[in-house]
C-alpha positions as CSV (number, residue, x, y, z in Angstrom):
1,X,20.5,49.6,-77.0
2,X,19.2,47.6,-74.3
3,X,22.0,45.0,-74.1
4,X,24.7,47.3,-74.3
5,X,23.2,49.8,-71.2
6,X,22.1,46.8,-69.3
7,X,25.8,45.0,-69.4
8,X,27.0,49.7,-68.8
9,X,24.8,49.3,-65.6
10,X,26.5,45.9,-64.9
11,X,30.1,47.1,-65.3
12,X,28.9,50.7,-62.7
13,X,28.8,50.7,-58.7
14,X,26.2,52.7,-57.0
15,X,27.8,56.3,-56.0
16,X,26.9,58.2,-52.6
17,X,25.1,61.0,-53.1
18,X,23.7,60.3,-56.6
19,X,21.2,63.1,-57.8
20,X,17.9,62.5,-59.3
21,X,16.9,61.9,-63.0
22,X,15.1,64.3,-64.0
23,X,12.2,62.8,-66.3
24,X,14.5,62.4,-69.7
25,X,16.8,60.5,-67.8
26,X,15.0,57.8,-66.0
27,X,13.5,57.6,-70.0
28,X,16.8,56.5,-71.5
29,X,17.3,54.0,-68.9
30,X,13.9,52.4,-68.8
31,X,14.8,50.2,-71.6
32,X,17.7,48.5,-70.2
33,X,15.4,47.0,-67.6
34,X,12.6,46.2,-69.4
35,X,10.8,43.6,-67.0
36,X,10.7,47.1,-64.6
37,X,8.0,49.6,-64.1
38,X,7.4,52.9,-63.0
39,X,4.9,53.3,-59.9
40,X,5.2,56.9,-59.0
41,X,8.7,57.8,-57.6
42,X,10.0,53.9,-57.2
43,X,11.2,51.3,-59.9
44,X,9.7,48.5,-59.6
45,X,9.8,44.9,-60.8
46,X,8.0,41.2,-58.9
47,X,9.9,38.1,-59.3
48,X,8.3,34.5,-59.2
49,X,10.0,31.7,-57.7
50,X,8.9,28.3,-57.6
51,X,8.6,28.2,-53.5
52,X,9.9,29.9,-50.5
53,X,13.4,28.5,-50.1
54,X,13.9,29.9,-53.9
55,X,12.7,33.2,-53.0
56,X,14.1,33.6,-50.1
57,X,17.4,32.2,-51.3
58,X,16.8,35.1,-54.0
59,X,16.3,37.6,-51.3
60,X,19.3,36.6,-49.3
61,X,21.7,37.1,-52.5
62,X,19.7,40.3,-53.0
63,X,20.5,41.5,-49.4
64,X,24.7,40.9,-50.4
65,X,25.0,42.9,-53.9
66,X,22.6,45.8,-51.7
67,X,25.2,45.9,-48.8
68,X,27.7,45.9,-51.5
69,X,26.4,48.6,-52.9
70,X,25.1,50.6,-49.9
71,X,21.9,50.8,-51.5
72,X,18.4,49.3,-50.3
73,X,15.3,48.2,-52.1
74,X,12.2,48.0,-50.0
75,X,11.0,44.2,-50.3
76,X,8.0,42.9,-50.4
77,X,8.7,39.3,-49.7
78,X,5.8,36.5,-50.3
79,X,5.9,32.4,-50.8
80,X,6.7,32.3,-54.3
81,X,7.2,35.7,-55.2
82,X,9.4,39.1,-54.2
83,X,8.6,42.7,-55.2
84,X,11.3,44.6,-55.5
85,X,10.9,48.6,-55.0
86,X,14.1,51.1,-55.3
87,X,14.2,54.8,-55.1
88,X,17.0,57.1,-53.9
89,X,16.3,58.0,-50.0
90,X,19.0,60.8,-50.5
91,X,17.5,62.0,-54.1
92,X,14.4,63.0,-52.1
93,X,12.4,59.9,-52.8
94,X,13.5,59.8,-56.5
95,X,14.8,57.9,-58.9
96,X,18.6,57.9,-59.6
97,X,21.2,56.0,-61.6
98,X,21.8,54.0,-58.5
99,X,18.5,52.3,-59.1
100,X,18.7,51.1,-62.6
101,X,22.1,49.9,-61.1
102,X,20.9,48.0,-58.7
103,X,18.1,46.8,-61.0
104,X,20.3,45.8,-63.4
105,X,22.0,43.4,-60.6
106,X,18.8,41.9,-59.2
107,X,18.2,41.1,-63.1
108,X,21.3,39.0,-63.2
109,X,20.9,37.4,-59.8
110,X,17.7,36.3,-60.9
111,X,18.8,35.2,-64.3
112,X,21.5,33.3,-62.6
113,X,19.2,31.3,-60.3
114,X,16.4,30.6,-62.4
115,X,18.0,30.6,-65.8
116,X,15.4,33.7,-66.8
Protein backbone atom coordinates (compact mmCIF):
# COMPACT_ATOMS: atom_id res chain seq x y z
CA UNK A 1 0.00 0.00 0.00
CA UNK A 2 2.76 2.25 0.58
CA UNK A 3 4.22 2.44 -2.97
CA UNK A 4 1.03 2.93 -4.61
CA UNK A 5 -0.17 6.07 -2.12
CA UNK A 6 3.27 7.40 -2.08
CA UNK A 7 3.54 7.52 -6.19
CA UNK A 8 -1.13 8.84 -5.54
CA UNK A 9 0.60 11.75 -3.43
CA UNK A 10 3.17 12.19 -6.23
CA UNK A 11 0.73 12.39 -9.09
CA UNK A 12 -1.69 15.26 -6.53
CA UNK A 13 -1.01 19.18 -6.20
CA UNK A 14 -1.66 20.84 -2.92
CA UNK A 15 -5.30 22.44 -2.92
CA UNK A 16 -6.18 25.88 -1.15
CA UNK A 17 -8.23 25.54 1.58
CA UNK A 18 -7.64 21.91 2.35
CA UNK A 19 -9.43 20.76 5.61
CA UNK A 20 -7.95 18.78 8.37
CA UNK A 21 -7.62 15.02 8.82
CA UNK A 22 -9.37 14.05 11.32
CA UNK A 23 -7.24 11.25 13.31
CA UNK A 24 -8.28 8.10 10.87
CA UNK A 25 -7.08 10.05 8.13
CA UNK A 26 -3.63 11.24 8.78
CA UNK A 27 -3.56 7.17 9.86
CA UNK A 28 -4.03 5.92 6.40
CA UNK A 29 -1.54 8.18 5.13
CA UNK A 30 1.18 7.65 7.61
CA UNK A 31 2.50 4.76 5.81
CA UNK A 32 3.15 6.29 2.55
CA UNK A 33 5.83 8.34 4.21
CA UNK A 34 7.29 6.15 6.40
CA UNK A 35 10.72 7.98 7.20
CA UNK A 36 7.97 10.72 8.82
CA UNK A 37 6.75 11.26 12.31
CA UNK A 38 4.09 12.69 14.16
CA UNK A 39 5.21 15.51 16.82
CA UNK A 40 1.87 16.86 17.94
CA UNK A 41 0.01 18.75 15.18
CA UNK A 42 3.25 18.85 12.53
CA UNK A 43 4.73 15.97 10.25
CA UNK A 44 7.83 15.73 10.57
CA UNK A 45 10.94 14.10 9.02
CA UNK A 46 15.25 15.32 9.43
CA UNK A 47 17.38 14.73 6.40
CA UNK A 48 21.24 14.13 6.51
CA UNK A 49 23.45 15.46 4.03
CA UNK A 50 26.96 15.05 3.78
CA UNK A 51 27.83 19.00 4.22
CA UNK A 52 26.31 22.32 3.83
CA UNK A 53 26.38 22.97 0.14
CA UNK A 54 24.24 19.48 -0.08
CA UNK A 55 21.87 20.62 2.33
CA UNK A 56 21.41 23.67 1.37
CA UNK A 57 21.34 22.74 -2.25
CA UNK A 58 18.42 20.37 -0.78
CA UNK A 59 16.74 23.30 0.81
CA UNK A 60 16.90 25.47 -2.23
CA UNK A 61 15.01 22.72 -4.39
CA UNK A 62 12.77 22.40 -1.36
CA UNK A 63 11.95 26.15 -1.43
CA UNK A 64 10.79 25.58 -5.64
CA UNK A 65 8.28 22.46 -5.33
CA UNK A 66 6.91 24.64 -1.87
CA UNK A 67 6.30 27.88 -4.12
CA UNK A 68 4.96 25.48 -6.57
CA UNK A 69 2.69 24.29 -4.39
CA UNK A 70 1.90 27.42 -2.28
CA UNK A 71 2.56 25.47 0.68
CA UNK A 72 5.41 26.00 3.45
CA UNK A 73 7.33 23.75 5.76
CA UNK A 74 9.00 25.46 8.68
CA UNK A 75 12.87 24.47 8.33
CA UNK A 76 15.15 23.92 10.58
CA UNK A 77 18.23 24.23 8.57
CA UNK A 78 21.80 22.86 10.13
CA UNK A 79 25.48 21.87 8.47
CA UNK A 80 24.66 18.57 7.50
CA UNK A 81 21.22 18.15 8.27
CA UNK A 82 17.49 19.76 7.61
CA UNK A 83 14.24 19.26 9.61
CA UNK A 84 11.50 19.51 7.84
CA UNK A 85 8.05 20.38 9.79
CA UNK A 86 4.56 20.82 7.76
CA UNK A 87 1.16 21.51 9.10
CA UNK A 88 -1.83 23.32 7.43
CA UNK A 89 -1.72 27.25 8.68
CA UNK A 90 -5.35 27.41 7.27
CA UNK A 91 -6.47 23.79 8.89
CA UNK A 92 -5.93 25.54 12.25
CA UNK A 93 -2.45 24.26 12.84
CA UNK A 94 -3.39 20.66 11.57
CA UNK A 95 -2.51 18.23 9.54
CA UNK A 96 -4.06 18.00 5.91
CA UNK A 97 -3.53 16.12 2.68
CA UNK A 98 -1.45 18.92 1.52
CA UNK A 99 1.23 17.81 3.97
CA UNK A 100 1.64 14.15 3.08
CA UNK A 101 1.79 15.89 -0.40
CA UNK A 102 4.30 17.88 0.11
CA UNK A 103 6.13 15.09 2.10
CA UNK A 104 5.82 12.93 -0.43
CA UNK A 105 7.80 15.57 -2.82
CA UNK A 106 10.56 16.33 -0.34
CA UNK A 107 10.94 12.38 -0.26
CA UNK A 108 11.71 12.39 -3.96
CA UNK A 109 13.87 15.45 -4.03
CA UNK A 110 15.90 13.88 -1.60
CA UNK A 111 15.88 10.47 -3.17
CA UNK A 112 16.96 12.19 -6.26
CA UNK A 113 20.00 14.01 -4.75
CA UNK A 114 21.29 11.53 -2.64
CA UNK A 115 20.19 8.32 -4.34
CA UNK A 116 18.13 7.40 -0.74
Amino acid sequence: MSAHVSTDLLTRHCAHGAAALDDAGVQALLPAVPDWRIDGKHLVRAFAFLDYHETIAFVNALAWMVHREDHHPDLQVLYQRCTVSWTTHSAGNRLSENDFICAARADAIYAGRTGA
